[in-house]
C-alpha positions in Angstrom: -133.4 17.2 65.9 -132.5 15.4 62.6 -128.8 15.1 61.4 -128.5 17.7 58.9 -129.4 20.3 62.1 -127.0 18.8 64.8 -124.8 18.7 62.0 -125.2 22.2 61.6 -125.0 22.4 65.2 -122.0 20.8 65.8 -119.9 22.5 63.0 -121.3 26.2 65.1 -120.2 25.0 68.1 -116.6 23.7 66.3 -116.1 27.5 64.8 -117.0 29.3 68.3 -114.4 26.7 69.9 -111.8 28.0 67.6 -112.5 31.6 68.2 -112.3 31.2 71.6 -108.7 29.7 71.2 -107.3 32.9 71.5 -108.3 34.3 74.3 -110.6 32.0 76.1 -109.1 28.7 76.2 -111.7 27.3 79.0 -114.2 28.2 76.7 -112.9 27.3 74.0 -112.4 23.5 75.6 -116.0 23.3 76.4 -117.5 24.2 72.9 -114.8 21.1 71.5 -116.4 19.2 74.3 -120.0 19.3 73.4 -119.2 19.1 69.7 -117.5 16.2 70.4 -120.2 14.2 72.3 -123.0 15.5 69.7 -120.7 13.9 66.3 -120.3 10.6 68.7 -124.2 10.6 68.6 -124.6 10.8 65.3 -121.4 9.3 64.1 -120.4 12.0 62.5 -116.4 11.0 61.9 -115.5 14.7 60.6 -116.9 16.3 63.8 -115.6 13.8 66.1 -111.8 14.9 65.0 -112.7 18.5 64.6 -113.3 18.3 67.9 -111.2 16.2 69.7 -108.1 18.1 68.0 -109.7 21.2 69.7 -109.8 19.3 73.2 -106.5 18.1 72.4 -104.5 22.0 71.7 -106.3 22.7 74.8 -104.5 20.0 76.8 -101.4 20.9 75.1 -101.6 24.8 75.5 -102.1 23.6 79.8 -99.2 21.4 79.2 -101.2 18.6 80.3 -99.3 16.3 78.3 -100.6 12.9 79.0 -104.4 13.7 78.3 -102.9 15.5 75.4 -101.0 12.4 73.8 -104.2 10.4 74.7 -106.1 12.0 72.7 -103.8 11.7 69.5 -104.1 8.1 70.0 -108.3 8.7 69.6 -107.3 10.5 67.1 -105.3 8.1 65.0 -107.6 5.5 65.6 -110.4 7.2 65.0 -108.4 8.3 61.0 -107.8 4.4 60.9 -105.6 5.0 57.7 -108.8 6.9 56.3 -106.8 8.7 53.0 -110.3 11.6 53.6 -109.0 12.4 57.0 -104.9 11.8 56.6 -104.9 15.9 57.9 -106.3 14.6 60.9 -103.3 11.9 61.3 -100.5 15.0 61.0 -102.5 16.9 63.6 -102.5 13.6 66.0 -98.4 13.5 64.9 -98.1 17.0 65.9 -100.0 17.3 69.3 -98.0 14.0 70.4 -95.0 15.2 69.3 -94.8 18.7 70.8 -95.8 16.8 74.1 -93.2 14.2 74.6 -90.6 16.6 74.3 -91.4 17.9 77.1 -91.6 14.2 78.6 -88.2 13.9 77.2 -89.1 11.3 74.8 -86.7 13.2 72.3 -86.7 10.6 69.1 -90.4 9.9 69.9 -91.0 13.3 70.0 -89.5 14.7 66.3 -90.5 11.5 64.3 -94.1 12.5 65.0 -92.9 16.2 64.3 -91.3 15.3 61.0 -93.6 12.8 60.0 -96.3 15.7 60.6 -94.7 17.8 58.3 -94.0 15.4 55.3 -97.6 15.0 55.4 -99.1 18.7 56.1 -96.1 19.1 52.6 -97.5 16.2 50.5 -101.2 18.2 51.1 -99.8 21.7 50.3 -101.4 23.3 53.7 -98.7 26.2 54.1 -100.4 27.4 57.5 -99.8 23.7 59.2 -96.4 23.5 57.0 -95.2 26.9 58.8 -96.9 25.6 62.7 -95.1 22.6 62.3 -91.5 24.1 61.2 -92.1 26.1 64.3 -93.1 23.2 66.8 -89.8 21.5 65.4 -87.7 24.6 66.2 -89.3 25.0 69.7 -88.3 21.3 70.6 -85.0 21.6 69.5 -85.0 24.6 71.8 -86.3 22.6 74.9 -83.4 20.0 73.9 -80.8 22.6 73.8 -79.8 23.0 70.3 -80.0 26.6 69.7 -78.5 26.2 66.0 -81.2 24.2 65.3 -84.3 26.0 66.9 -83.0 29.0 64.6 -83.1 27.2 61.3 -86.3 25.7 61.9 -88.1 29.2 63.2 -86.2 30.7 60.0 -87.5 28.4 57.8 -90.8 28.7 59.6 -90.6 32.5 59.4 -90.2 32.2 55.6 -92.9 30.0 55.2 -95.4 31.9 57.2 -94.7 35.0 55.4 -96.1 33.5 52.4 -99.4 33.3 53.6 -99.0 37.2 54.7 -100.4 36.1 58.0 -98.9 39.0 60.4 -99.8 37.8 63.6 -98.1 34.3 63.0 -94.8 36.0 61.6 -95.0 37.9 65.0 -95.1 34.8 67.3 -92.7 33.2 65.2 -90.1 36.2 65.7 -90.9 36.2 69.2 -89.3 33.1 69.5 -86.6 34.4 67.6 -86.2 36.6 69.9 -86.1 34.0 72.7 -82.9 32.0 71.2 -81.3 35.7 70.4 -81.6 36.2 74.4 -80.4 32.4 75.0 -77.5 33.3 72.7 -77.0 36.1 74.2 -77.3 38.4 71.5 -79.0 41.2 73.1 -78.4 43.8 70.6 -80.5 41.2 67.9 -83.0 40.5 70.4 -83.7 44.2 71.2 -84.3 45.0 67.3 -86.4 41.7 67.0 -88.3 42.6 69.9 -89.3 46.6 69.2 -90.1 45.5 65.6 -92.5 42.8 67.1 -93.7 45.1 69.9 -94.6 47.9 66.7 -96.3 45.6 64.9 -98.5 44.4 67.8 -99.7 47.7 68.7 -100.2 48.5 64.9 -102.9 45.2 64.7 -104.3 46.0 68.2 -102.8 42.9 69.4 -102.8 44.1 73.5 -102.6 40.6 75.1 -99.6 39.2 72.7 -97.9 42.3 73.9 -97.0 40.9 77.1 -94.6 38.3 76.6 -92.9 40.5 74.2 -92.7 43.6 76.7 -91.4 40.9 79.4 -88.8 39.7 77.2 -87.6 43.2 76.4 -87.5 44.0 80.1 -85.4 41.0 80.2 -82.7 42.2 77.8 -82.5 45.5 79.3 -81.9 44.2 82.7 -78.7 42.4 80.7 -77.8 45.5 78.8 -77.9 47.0 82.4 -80.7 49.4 81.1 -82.7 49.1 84.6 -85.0 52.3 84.6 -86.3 51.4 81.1 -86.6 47.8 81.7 -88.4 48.9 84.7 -91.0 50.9 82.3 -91.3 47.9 80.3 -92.2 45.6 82.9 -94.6 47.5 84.3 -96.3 47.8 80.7 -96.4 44.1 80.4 -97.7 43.7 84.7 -100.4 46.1 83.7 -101.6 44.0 80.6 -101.3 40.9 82.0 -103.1 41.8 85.7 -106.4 42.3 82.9 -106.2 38.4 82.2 -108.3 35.9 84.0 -106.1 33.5 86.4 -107.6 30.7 84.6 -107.0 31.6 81.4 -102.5 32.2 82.2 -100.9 30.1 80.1 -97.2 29.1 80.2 -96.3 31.8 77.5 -97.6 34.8 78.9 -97.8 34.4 82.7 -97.4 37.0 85.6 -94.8 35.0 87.3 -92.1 35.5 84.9 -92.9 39.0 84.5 -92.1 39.2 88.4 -89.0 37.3 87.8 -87.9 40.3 86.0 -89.2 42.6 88.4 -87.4 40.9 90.9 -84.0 40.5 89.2 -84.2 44.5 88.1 -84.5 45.6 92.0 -82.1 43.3 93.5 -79.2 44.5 91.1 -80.7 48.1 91.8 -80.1 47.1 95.7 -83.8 47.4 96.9 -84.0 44.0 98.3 -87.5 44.3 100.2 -89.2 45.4 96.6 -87.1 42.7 95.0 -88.7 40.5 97.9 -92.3 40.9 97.1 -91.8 40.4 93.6 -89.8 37.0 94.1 -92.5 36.1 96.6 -95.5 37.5 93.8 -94.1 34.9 90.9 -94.0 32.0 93.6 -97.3 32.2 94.1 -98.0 31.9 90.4 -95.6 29.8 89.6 -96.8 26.8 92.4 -100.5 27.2 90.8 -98.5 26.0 87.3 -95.9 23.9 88.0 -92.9 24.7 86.5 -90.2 23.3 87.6 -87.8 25.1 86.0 -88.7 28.7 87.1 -90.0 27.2 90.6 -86.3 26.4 91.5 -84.9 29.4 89.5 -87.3 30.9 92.4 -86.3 29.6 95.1 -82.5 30.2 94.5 -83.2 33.7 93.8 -85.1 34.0 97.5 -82.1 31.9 99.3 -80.0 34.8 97.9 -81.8 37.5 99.0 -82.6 36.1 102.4 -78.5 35.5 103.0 -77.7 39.5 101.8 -80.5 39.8 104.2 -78.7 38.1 107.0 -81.4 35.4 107.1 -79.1 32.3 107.0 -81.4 30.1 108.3 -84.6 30.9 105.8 -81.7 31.3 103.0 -80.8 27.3 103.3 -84.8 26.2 103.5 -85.3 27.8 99.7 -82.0 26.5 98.6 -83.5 22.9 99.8 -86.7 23.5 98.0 -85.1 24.5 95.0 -82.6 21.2 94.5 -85.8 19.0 95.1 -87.3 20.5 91.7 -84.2 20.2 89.8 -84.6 16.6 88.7 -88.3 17.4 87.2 -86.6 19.8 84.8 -87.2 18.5 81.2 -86.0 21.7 79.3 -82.0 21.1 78.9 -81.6 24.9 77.9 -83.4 26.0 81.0 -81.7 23.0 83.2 -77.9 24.3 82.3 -79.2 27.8 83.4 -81.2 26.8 86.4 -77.9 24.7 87.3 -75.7 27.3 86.9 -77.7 30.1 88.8 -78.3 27.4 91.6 -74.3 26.8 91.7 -74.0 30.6 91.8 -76.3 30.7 95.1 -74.7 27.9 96.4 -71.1 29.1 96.4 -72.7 32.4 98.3 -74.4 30.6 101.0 -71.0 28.0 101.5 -72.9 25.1 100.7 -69.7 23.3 99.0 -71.1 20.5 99.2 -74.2 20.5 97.0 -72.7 23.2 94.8 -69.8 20.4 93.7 -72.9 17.9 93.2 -74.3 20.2 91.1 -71.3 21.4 89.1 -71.1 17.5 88.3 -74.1 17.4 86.6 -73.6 20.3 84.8 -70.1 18.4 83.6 -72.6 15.8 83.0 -74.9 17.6 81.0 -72.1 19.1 79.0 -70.7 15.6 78.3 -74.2 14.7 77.0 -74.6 17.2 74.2 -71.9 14.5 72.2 -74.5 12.6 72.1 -76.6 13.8 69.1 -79.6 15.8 70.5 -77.8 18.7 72.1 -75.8 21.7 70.7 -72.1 21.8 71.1 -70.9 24.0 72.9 -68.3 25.0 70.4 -67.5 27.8 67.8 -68.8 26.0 65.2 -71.4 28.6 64.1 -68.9 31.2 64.3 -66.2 29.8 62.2 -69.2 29.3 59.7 -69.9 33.3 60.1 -66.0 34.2 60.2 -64.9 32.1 57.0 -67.6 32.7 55.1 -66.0 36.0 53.5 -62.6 34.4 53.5 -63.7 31.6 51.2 -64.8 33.8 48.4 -62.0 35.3 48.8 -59.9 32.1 48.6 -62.1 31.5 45.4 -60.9 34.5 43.9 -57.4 34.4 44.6 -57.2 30.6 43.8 -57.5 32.0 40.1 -54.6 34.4 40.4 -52.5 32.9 42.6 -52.6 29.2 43.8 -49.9 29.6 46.3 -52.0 31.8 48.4 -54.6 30.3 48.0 -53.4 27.2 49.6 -52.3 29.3 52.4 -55.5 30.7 53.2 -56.8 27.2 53.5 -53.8 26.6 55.3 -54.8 30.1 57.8 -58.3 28.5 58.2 -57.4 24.7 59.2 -55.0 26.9 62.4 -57.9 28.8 63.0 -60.0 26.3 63.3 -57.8 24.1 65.6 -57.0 27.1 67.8 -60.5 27.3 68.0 -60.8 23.3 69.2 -58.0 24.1 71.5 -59.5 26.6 73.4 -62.8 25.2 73.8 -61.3 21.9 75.0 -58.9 24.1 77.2 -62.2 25.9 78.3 -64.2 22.8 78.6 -62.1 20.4 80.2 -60.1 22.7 82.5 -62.5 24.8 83.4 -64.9 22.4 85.4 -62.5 20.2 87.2 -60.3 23.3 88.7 -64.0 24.4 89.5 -64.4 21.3 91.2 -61.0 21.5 92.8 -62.1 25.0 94.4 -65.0 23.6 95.3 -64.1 20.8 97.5 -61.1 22.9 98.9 -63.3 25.4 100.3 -65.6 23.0 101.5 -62.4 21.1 103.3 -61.4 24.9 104.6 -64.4 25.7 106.0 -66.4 22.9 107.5 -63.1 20.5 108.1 -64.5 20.0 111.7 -67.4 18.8 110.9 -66.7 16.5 107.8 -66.1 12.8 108.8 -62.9 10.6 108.0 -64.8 8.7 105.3 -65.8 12.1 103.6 -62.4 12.9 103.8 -61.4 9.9 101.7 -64.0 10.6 99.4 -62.9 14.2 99.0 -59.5 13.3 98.4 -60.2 10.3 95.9 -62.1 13.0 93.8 -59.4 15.8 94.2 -56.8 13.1 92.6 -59.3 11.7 90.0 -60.4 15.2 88.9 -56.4 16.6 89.4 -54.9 13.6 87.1 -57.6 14.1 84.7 -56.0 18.0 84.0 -52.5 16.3 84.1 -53.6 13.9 81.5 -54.7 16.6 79.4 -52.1 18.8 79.8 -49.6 16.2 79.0 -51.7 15.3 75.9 -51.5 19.0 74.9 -48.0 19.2 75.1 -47.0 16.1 73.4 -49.2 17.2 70.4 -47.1 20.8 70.7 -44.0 19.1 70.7 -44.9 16.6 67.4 -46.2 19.1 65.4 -43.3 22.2 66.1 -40.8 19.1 65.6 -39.6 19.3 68.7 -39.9 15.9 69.6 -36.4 13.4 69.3 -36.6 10.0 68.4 -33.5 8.0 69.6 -33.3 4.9 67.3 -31.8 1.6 68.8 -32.8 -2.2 68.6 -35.6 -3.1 69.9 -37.4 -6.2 71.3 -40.9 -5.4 70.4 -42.5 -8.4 72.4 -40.2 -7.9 75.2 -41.6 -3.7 75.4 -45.3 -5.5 74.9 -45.0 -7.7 78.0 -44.0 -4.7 80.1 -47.3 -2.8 79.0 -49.3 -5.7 79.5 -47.7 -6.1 82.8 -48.5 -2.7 84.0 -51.9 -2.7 83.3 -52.8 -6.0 84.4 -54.1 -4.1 87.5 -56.3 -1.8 85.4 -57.9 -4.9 83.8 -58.6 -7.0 86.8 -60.1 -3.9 88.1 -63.1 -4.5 85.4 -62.6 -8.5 85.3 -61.0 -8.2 82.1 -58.7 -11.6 80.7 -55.7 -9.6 78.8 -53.8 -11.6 76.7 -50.0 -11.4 74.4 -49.5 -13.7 71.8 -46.3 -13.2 70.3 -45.4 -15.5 66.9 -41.9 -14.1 66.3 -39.0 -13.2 68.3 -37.5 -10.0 66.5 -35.6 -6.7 66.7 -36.4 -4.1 65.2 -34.9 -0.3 64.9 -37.1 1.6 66.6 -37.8 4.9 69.2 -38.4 3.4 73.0 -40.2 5.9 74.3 -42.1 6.1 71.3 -43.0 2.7 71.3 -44.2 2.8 74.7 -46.8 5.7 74.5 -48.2 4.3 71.4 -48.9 0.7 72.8 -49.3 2.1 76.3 -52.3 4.3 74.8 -53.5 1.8 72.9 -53.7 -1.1 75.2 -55.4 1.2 77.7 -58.3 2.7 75.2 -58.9 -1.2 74.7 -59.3 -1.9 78.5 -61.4 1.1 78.3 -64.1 0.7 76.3 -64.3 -3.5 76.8 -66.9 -4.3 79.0 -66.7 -6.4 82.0 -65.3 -9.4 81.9 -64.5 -9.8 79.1 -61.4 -10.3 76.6 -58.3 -8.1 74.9 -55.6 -10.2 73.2 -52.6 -8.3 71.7 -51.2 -10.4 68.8 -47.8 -9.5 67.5 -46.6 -11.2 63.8 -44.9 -11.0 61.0 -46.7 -9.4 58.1 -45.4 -8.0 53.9 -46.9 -4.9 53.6 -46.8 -3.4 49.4 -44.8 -0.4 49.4 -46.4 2.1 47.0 -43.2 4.4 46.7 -41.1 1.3 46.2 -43.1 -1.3 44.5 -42.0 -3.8 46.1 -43.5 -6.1 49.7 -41.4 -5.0 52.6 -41.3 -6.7 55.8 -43.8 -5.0 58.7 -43.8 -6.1 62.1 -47.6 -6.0 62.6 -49.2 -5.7 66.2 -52.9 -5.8 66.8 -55.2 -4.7 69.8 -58.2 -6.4 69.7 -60.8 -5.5 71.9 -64.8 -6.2 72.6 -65.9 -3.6 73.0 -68.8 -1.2 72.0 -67.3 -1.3 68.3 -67.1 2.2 65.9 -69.2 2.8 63.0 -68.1 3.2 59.4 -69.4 6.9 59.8 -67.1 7.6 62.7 -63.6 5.2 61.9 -62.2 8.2 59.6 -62.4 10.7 62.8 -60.6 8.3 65.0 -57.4 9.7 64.9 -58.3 13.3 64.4 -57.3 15.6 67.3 -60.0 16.5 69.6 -62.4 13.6 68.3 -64.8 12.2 70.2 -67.1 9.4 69.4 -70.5 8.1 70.4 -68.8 4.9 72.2 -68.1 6.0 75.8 -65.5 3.8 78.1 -67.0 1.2 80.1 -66.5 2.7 83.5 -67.2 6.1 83.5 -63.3 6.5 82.7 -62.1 10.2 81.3 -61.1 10.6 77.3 -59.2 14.1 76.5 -59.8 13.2 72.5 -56.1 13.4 71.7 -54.6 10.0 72.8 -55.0 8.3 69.1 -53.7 11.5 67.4 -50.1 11.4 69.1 -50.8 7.7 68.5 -50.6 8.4 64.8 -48.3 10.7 64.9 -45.8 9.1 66.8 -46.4 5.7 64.4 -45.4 8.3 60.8 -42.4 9.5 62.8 -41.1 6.0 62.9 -42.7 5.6 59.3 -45.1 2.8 60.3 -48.4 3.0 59.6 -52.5 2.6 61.8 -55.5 2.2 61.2 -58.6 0.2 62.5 -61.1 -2.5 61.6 -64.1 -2.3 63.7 -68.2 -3.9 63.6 -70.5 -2.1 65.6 -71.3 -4.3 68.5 -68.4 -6.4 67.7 -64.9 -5.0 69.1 -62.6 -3.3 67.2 -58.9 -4.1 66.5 -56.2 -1.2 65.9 -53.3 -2.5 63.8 -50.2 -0.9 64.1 -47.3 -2.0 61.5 -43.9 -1.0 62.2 -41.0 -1.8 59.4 -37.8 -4.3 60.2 -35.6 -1.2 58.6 -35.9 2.4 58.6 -35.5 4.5 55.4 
């Protein structure tokens, strides 16, 4: 056979492969396959990476990740900065990154994404452009950034539509549909879904019908609809019972289908058909894999074997679901797993693992400051809510400046009531869950818990208790600045003198982390000044320091003389100037202006583990205008930081 014919050959085989990507995968892998070892006999570069891309969505659609990001790497190699094949490098970019996601190689993971889609953008290909957009927003989804998943599959949606390519647009606003039911707006997800389900059946589309029926059946179980999402399931059982096992893939499998099933019969009290169903999507579920719904499983059983009376078989699933929970890579799906498993936990009276479990959803929640994850605040809403009330402000700013100001005014209280509540809701919420928790577990196994669980117990019921007293406080000192209520009581005081006590009372604290905390003191002065005042500022202060320095290592408070120009008076005046210099993780430029703003909190996390409510340096500021001194803080990332705090020799 000469060249041009297993050329021929090859690019045949290369077309069939693709056809069969929609319906028969296996197939489809061993057309890529042969194509694949035919180009490598003839060297033919172009059908090499034709194929291997094939071999490498087939990996990725069995979520066999790590033959999957192997072959990218042939792939770029193969490219070798080749200009005629650069597609080929944004197709290796893309099938690495939508695997190590799920590998939970986040930064990894969208640089390859975005680095895909500058290059699929520089070539003008609008079908990889809109693929891409919607591999971004499906990653940010496994992360658990709803907000973000949305923009990209909107952006995605827009694209697609462009290209009139219907069946795309519908797979798109199935996903949609997906972060609606996340977000639990089921009323959006149910006109999403019927659209998509009409659309299907207009193009003949059968097998896509599936997950879209499922889903449906899902939000009518919410909306407590459970003899249509009954009807609906069933559709989508029937339909997916006519695809070979082998070819199941993740997105439109039997087992969550029985899931559904499942869930619909055990809140319409039939336990035994509930049963099957639960026992149905096991089966399926341990040919694939997945962690996430195994567990989600399994929790669901040990429920229904304990309303069943089955104690003994209900605590065996519980066990088999915790042992899956740490091979959960989806953070959405892990905060929902955790929660149903805490749910089943608190039914059975296993205290004990339900607290270790409601840590890690505290844990998980903590996380999401750290950049990847959504916060869990209103954040979206106020965007929705103000929206309307800024054109308006617009408007009247023109008539009437006065009110204008005060709406800006109305939104800033909003907005902070807002804050309020979700720290209220936030950092309450889980520790008096905790609280219950480990009370009930004291209250009902008390006999059988020894004296050094006791201890343990108890330690956690302080930590967890002070931790709500500290926050409380916070809130109520903040209250009490801002209504006015607080009363300073001016008298002379010996600044160094109020230091050395601080110092003295945390010098525990510090040895505790092996930390060398110093005062150096180059005047000996009085100034008129608030006691109490002074002593939560430097008190708050001194701690954060401790805080977030490392290990032995150093503080040093340093307390001078300083002239500080007075703007208002033109003139130096004379500032008693104390600084807390710590070395610790440092701030960055970004984040120094946020430091003193209620509710803030930055990527530098104390040392130890310790708790931050996010207000301490806002009643730190506050207190310092009252007694019209002024902070601020210098600070080199990886350096320390040093918060000054100057304090005049005569009140105005």
């Amino acid at each position: 056979m000469d060249a041009n014919t297993t050329q021929n050959l090859i690019n045949e085989l290369v077309t069939k492969s693709k056809d069969a990507r929609k319906n028969q995968v296996s197939l489809m892998f061993d057309y890529a396959r042969k194509a694949y070892t035919l180009s490598k006999e003839i060297d033919y570069k172009k059908g090499q990476l034709e194929s291997l891309y094939l071999i490498g969505i087939y990996h990725s659609l069995k979520r066999n990740s790590k033959e999957c990001i192997q072959i990218s790497k042939q792939i770029e190699e193969l490219v070798d900065l080749d200009l005629e094949f650069e597609i080929y490098y944004a197709h290796s970019l893309k099938l690495s990154g939508i695997e190590l996601v799920y590998l939970g190689e986040y930064e990894k993971s969208f640089s390859a994404l975005y680095k895909a889609l500058e290059i699929y953008e520089r070539l003008n290909d609008l079908g990889e452009i809109s693929t891409t957009q919607y591999l971004i927003g499906n990653s940010w989804r496994v992360v658990g950034n709803l907000a973000k998943s949305l923009e990209f599959l909107e952006v995605a949606l827009n694209t697609c539509r462009e290209l009139s390519n219907k069946p795309r647009e519908v797979d798109i606003m199935i996903q949609i549909s997906i972060i609606c039911i996340r977000s639990n707006n089921l009323e959006l997800a149910k006109k999403y879904l019927f659209e998509i389900l009409t659309i299907q059946r207009e193009l003949g589309l059968i097998q896509n019908q599936i997950s879209t029926l499922n889903n449906l059946g899902e939000v009518l179980i919410r909306s407590k609809d459970y003899s249509l999402a009954s009807e609906y399931l069933n559709q989508a059982l029937e339909l997916a019972k006519q695809i070979p096992e082998e070819e199941v893939v993740s997105n439109n499998s039997l087992q969550s289908i029985y899931i559904n099933l499942g869930n619909n019969h055990v809140l319409n009290k039939d336990f035994s058909k509930a049963e099957m169903y639960f026992i149905e999507a096991l089966k399926y579920s341990n040919q694939f894999r997945e962690p996430g719904m195994l567990a989600g499983i399994h929790f669901r059983l040990s429920a229904l074997r304990f309303n069943q009376n089955k104690v003994e078989e209900s605590h065996k699933e519980v066990q088999l679901g915790l042992k899956l929970i740490n091979d959960i890579v989806d953070k959405s799906e892990l905060f929902d797993v955790l929660d149903n498993a805490c749910e089943t936990l608190e039914l059975v009276e296993d205290y004990k693992n339900a607290y270790k479990l409601c840590t890690k959803m505290l844990q998980l929640e903590m996380k999401k400051n750290e950049g990847m994850f959504e916060q869990r605040s209103v954040e979206n809403d106020i965007k929705v809510r103000f929206a309307d009330a800024e054109k308006q402000v617009a408007i009247e700013r023109e008539n009437n400046e006065e009110i204008s100001k005060l709406n800006i005014h109305l939104d800033n209280v909003n907005k902070e009531k807002n804050e309020f509540l979700g720290i209220v809701a936030h950092d309450l919420k889980n520790p008096l869950s905790n609280i219950i928790l480990l009370s009930k577990m004291l209250a009902s196994q008390a006999s059988n818990i020894t004296e050094e669980e006791i201890i343990d117990i108890s330690q956690d019921l302080v930590e967890t208790s002070n931790r709500m007293f500290e926050l409380v406080t916070n809130l109520l000192d903040v209250n009490a600045i801002e209504t006015g209520n607080i009363r300073l009581t001016i008298s002379t005081i010996d600044i160094t003198n109020i230091l050395e006590k601080i110092v003295g009372r945390q010098a525990v604290y510090a040895e505790s982390k092996k930390i060398n905390i110093t005062l150096k003191s180059s005047i000996d002065v009085r100034i008129p000044s608030d006691e109490n005042s002074l002593f939560q500022i430097f008190e708050n202060l001194i701690t954060n320091a401790i805080k977030y320095t490392p290990f032995s290592k150093n503080v040093l408070v340093n307390v001078y003389r300083s002239d500080v120009f007075s703007e208002v008076e033109n003139t130096e005046k004379p500032f008693v100037k104390v600084e807390i210099i710590d070395e610790g993780p440092g701030i960055s430029e970004d984040e120094i202006p946020k430091l003193f703003q209620k509710f803030s909190r930055l990527s530098s996390r104390p040392t130890a583990g310790e708790h931050s409510t996010g207000l301490g340096l806002s009643i730190v500021k506050k207190l310092v205008e009252s007694l019209q001194g002024n902070v601020y803080c210098e600070s080199t990332l990886g350096k320390g930081s040093t918060f000054i705090v100057e304090l005049p020799f005569e009140l105005q």
